[in-house]
DRENVEX-361975 format. One record per residue (C-alpha): residue in three letters; x, y, z. Coordinates in Angstrom, 1 decimal. Layout:
# residues N
+-----+--------+--------+--------+
:  aa :      u :      v :      w :
+-----+--------+--------+--------+
: ALA :      X :      Y :      Z :
...
+-----+--------+--------+--------+
***
This chain:
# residues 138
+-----+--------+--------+--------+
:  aa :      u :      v :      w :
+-----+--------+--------+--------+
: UNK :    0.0 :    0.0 :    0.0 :
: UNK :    1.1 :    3.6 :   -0.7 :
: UNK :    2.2 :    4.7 :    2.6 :
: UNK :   -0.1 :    7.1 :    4.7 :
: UNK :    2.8 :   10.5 :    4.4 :
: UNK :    2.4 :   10.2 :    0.4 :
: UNK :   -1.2 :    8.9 :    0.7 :
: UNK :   -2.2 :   12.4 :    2.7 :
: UNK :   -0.5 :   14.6 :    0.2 :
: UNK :   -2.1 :   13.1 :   -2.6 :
: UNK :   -5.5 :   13.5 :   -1.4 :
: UNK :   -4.4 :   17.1 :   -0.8 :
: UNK :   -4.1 :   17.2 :   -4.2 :
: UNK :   -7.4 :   15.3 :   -5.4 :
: UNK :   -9.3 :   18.0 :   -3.3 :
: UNK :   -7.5 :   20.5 :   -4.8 :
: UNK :   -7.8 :   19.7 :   -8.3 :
: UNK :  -11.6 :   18.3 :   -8.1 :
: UNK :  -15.1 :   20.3 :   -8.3 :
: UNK :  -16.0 :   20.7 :   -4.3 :
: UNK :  -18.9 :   18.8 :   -4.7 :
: UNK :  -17.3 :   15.8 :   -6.9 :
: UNK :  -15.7 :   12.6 :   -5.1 :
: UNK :  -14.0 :   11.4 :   -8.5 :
: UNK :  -12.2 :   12.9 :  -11.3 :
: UNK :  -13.7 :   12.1 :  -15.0 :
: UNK :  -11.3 :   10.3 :  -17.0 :
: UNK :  -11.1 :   13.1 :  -19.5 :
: UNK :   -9.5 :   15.7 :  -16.7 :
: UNK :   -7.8 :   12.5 :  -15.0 :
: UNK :   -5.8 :   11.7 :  -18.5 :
: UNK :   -5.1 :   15.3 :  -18.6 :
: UNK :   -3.8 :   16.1 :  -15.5 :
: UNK :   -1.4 :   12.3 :  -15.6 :
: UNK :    0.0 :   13.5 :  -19.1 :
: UNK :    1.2 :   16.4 :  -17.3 :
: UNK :    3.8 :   14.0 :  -16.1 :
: UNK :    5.4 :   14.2 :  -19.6 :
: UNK :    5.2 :   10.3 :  -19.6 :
: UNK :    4.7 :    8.1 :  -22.6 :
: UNK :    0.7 :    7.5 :  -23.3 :
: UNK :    1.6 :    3.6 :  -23.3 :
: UNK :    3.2 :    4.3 :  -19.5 :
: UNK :    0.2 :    6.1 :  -18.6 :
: UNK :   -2.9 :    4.0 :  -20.2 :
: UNK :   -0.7 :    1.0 :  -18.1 :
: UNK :   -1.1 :    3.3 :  -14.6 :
: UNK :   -4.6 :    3.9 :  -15.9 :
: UNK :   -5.4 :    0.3 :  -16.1 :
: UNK :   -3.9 :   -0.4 :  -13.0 :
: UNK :   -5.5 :    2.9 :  -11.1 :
: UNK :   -8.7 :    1.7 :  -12.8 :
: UNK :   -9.0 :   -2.1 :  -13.0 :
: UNK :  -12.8 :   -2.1 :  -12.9 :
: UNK :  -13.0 :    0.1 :  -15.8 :
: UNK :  -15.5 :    2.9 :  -14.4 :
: UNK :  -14.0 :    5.3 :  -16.0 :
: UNK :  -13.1 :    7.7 :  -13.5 :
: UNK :  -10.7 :    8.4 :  -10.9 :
: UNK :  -12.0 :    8.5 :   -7.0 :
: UNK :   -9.7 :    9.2 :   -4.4 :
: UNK :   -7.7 :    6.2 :   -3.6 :
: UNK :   -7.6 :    5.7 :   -7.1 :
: UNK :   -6.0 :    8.8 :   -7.4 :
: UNK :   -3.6 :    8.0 :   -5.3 :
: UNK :   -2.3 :    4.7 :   -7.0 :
: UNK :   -2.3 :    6.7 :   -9.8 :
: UNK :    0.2 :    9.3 :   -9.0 :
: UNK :    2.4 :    6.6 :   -7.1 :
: UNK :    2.9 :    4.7 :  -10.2 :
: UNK :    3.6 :    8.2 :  -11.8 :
: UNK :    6.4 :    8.8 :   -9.0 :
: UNK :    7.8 :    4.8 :   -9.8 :
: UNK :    7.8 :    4.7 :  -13.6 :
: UNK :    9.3 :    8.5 :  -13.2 :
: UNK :   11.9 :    6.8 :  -10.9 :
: UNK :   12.5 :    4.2 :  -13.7 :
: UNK :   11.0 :    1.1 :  -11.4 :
: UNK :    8.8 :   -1.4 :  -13.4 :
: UNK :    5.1 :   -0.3 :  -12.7 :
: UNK :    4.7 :   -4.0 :  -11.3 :
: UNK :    6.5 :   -2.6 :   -8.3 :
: UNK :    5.5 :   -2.6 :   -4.9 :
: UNK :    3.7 :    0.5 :   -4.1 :
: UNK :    5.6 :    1.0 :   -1.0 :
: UNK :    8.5 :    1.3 :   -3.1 :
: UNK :   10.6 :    4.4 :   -2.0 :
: UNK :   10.1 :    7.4 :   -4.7 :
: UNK :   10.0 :   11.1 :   -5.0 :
: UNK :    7.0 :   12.8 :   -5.4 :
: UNK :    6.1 :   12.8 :   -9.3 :
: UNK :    6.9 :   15.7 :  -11.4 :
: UNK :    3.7 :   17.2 :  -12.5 :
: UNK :    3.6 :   20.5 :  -15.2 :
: UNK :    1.8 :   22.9 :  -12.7 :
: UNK :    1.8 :   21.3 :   -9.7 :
: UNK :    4.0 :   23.1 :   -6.7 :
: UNK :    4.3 :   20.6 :   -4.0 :
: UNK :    4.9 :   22.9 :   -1.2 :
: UNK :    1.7 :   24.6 :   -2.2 :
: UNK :   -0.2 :   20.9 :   -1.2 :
: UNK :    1.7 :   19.4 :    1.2 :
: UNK :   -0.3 :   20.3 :    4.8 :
: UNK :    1.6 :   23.0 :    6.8 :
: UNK :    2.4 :   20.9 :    9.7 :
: UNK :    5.0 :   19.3 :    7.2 :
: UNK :    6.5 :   22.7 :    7.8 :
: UNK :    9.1 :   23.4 :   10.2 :
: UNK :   10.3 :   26.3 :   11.8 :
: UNK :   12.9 :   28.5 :   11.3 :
: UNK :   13.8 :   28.1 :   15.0 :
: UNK :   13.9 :   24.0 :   14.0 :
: UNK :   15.7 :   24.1 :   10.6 :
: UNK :   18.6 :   26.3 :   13.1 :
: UNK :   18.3 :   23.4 :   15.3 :
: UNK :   18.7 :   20.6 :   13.0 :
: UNK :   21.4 :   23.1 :   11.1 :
: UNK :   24.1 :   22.6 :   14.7 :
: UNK :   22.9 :   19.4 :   15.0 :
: UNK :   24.3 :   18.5 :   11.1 :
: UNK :   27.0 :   20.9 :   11.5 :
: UNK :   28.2 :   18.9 :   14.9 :
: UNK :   27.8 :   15.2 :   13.1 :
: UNK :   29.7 :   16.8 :   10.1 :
: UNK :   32.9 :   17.9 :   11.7 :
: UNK :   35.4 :   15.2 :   10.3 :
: UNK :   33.7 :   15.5 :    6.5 :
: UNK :   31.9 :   19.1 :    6.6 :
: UNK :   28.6 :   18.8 :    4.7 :
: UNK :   28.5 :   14.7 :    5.0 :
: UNK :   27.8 :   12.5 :    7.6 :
: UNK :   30.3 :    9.6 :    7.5 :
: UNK :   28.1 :    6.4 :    8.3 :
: UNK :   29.6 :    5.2 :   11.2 :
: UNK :   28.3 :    8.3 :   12.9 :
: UNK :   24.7 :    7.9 :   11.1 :
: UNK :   24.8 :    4.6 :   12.9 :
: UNK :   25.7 :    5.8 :   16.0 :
+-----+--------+--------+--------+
***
């Protein structure tokens, strides 16, 4: 299953890109919104099948959401037979800003990003700007 951190941001996104009173996106704005992806039409009527395997011609939520995972893992270059736990980026989509959908307690602090900053700095010392592993481990 896609996990729930991408699952949440994606639904962000559903909401965002649907009528207020729709639950599912028509397959003619669904195929338009997945070619912004700038991936092949065979790639994407493959994630369409998959997203849609009951053929209803529409997108609902979760369906959605499968859909723009296997976005993010062909994007990635990973067969779309993978798992959809598999560990991707979000997918690049014309138009869509993901800081703009992602919710704002994804946000940190200035006061936190200055904390995490001397705590990087500290772990950095004998490589500046890398970790070495042993202290990753550690």
């Amino acid at each position: 299953m896609i996990n729930k951190a991408e699952e949440s941001i994606f639904r962000a996104l559903f909401k965002k890109i649907t009528d207020a009173e729709s639950d599912v996106l028509d397959a003619s704005k669904a195929v338009a919104f997945l070619r912004s992806s700038g991936l092949d039409d065979t790639i994407l009527h493959d994630i369409w099948a998959r997203s849609d395997p009951d053929g209803n011609g529409y997108l609902d939520e979760m369906a959605f959401c499968v859909a723009l995972k296997l976005v993010a893992i062909a994007q990635a270059g990973l067969d779309l037979t993978s798992r959809l736990d598999s560990v991707t980026d979000t997918p690049e989509l014309e138009g869509v800003d993901w800081h703009e959908i992602l919710p704002q307690e994804w946000a940190i602090s200035s006061e936190e990003k200055a904390k995490f900053d001397d705590v990087f700095m500290m772990l950095s010392k004998e490589t500046p700007g890398k970790i070495p592993g042993h202290t990753a481990r550690d």
